[in-house]
C-alpha positions in Angstrom: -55.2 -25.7 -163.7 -57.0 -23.5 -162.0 -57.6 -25.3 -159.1 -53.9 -26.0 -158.7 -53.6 -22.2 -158.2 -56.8 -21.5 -155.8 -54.5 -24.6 -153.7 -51.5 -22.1 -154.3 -52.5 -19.2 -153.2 -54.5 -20.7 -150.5 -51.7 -22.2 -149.1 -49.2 -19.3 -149.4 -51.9 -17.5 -147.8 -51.9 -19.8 -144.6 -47.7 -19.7 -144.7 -47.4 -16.0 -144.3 -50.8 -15.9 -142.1 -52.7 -13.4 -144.1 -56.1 -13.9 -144.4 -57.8 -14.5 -147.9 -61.4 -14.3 -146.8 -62.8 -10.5 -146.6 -59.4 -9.2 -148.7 -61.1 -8.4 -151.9 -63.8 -6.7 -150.4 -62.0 -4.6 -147.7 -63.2 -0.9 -147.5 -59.7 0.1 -146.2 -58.6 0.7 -149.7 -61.2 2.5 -152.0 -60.4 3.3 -154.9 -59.0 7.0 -155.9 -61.9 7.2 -158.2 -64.2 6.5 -155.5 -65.7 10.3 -155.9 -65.8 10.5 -159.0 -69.5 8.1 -158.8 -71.7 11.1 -158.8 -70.3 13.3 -161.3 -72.4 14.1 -164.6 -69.8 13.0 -166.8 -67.2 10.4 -165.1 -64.3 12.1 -166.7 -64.6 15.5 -166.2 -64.7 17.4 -162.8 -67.4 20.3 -162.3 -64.4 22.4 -163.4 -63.1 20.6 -166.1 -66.5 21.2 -167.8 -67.3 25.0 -166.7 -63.3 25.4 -168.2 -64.6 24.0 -171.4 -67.3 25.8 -172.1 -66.3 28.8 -171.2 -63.0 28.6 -173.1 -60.5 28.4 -170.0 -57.1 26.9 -171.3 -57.0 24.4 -169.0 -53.6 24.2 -169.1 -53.2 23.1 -173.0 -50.9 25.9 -173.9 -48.1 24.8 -171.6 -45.9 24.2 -174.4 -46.4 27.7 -175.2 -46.3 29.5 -172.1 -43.5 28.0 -170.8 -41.1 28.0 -174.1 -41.8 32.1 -174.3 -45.1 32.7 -176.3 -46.9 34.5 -173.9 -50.6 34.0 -173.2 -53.1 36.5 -174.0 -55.3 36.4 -170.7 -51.7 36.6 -168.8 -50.7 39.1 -170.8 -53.5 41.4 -170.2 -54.1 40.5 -166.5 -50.3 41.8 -166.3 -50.6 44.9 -169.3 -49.7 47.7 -166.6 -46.6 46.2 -165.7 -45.5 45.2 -169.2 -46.7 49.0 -170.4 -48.5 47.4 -173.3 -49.5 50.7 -175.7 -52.7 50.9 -176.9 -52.8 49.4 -180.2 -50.9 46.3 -178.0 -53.8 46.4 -176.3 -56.4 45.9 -178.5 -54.5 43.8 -180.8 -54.2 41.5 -177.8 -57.3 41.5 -176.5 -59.0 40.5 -180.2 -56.5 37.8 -180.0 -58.2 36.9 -176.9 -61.5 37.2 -177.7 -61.0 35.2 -180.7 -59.7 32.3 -178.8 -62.1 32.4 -176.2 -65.0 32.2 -178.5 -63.8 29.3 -180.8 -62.8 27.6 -177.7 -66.0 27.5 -175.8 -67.4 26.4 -178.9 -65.2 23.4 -179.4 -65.2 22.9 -175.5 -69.3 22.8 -175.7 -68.3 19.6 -178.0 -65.7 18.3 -176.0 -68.0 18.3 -173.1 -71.0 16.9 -175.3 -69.1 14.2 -176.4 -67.6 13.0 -173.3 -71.1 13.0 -171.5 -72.5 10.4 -174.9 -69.3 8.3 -173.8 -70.3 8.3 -170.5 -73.9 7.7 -171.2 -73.1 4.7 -173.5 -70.9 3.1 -170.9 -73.6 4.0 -168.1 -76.3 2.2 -170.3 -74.6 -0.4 -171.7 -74.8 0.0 -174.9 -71.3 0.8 -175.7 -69.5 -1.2 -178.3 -66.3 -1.5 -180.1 -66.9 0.6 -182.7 -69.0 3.1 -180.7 -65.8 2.9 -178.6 -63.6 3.9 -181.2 -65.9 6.2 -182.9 -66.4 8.6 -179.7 -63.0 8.4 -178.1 -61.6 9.5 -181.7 -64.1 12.2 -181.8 -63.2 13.5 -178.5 -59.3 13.3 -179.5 -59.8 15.0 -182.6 -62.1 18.2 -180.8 -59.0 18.0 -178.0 -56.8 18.5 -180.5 -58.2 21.3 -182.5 -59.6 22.8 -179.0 -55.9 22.8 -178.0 -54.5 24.5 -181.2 -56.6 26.9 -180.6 -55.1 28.1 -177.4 -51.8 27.6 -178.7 -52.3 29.4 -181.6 -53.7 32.5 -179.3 -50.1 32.3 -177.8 -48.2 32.6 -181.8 -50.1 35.3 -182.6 -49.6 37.3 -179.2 -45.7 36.6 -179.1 -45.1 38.9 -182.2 -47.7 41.7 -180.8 -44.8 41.8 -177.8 -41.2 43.8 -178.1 -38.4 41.6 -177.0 -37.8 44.1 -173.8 -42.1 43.4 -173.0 -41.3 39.5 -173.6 -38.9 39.1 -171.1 -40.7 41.1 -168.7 -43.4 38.9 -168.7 -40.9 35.6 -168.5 -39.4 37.2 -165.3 -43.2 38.7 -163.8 -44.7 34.9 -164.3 -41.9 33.2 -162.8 -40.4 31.9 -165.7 -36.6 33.4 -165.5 -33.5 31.5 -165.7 -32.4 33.2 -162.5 -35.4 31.8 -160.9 -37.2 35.2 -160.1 
């Protein structure tokens, strides 16, 4: 059988005149994840892995953010302009603190755990269940890594008035009148 189709492709080959010999191994067409060969950890870009561990959200609050509960690193990069009173403030920037700390922690795991996945395929001494035991690992620290962000964004939405709120929607681009 498979001899019938090496004679198939062969011959379609020589009826539309494309060469077969040297295809599979043109250098034309590299692959996307050419550049990622020399990074520590194959899945994670130099920033990717300074966001984690130093709690940058990485974009895992989107749901959040962009369904009006504000950030708390937005909303204090922005406090002037919002006139955030003191106790606002503070109350904002403990939320802050807060999520920033428990997610460099869980992004120092994240990171950890990615680089043993790497490591195990880079050794090859991966298996099934090693498989399945590190890639649920890292799901489960993604997931908790990104409920803490979005749990940053609960708490600061009540800290907010209504008139603050849609200040920020309309400062950060977000209006429905596309200012």
């Amino acid at each position: 059988m498979r001899n019938l189709s090496v004679a198939w492709a062969v011959a379609l080959g020589a009826s539309v005149g494309v060469p077969l010999s040297g295809q599979a191994h043109s250098h034309e067409h590299a692959s996307p994840y050419a550049e990622f060969v020399d990074r520590d950890i194959k899945a994670l870009s130099n920033e990717e892995v300074e966001g984690l561990l130093t709690g940058a959200g990485l974009g895992m609050a989107l749901p959040g953010e962009l369904n009006g509960y504000p950030g708390p690193r937005h909303v204090l990069e922005i406090a002037p302009m919002l006139g955030l009173t003191a106790e606002q403030e503070a109350r904002i920037r403990e939320i802050f603190a807060a999520m920033q700390a428990n997610a460099a922690i869980l992004g120092e795991e994240v990171v950890e755990l990615e680089r043993q996945l790497d490591q195990a395929f880079a050794q090859k001494t991966i298996d099934e269940e090693g498989l399945v035991s590190l890639t649920s690992a890292i799901a489960v620290a993604r997931a908790r890594l990104r409920a803490i962000h979005l749990s940053a964004h609960l708490g600061v939405r009540p800290v907010l008035t209504d008139t603050q709120l849609e200040q920020y929607e309309r400062i950060r681009g977000y209006g429905s009148d596309g200012s």
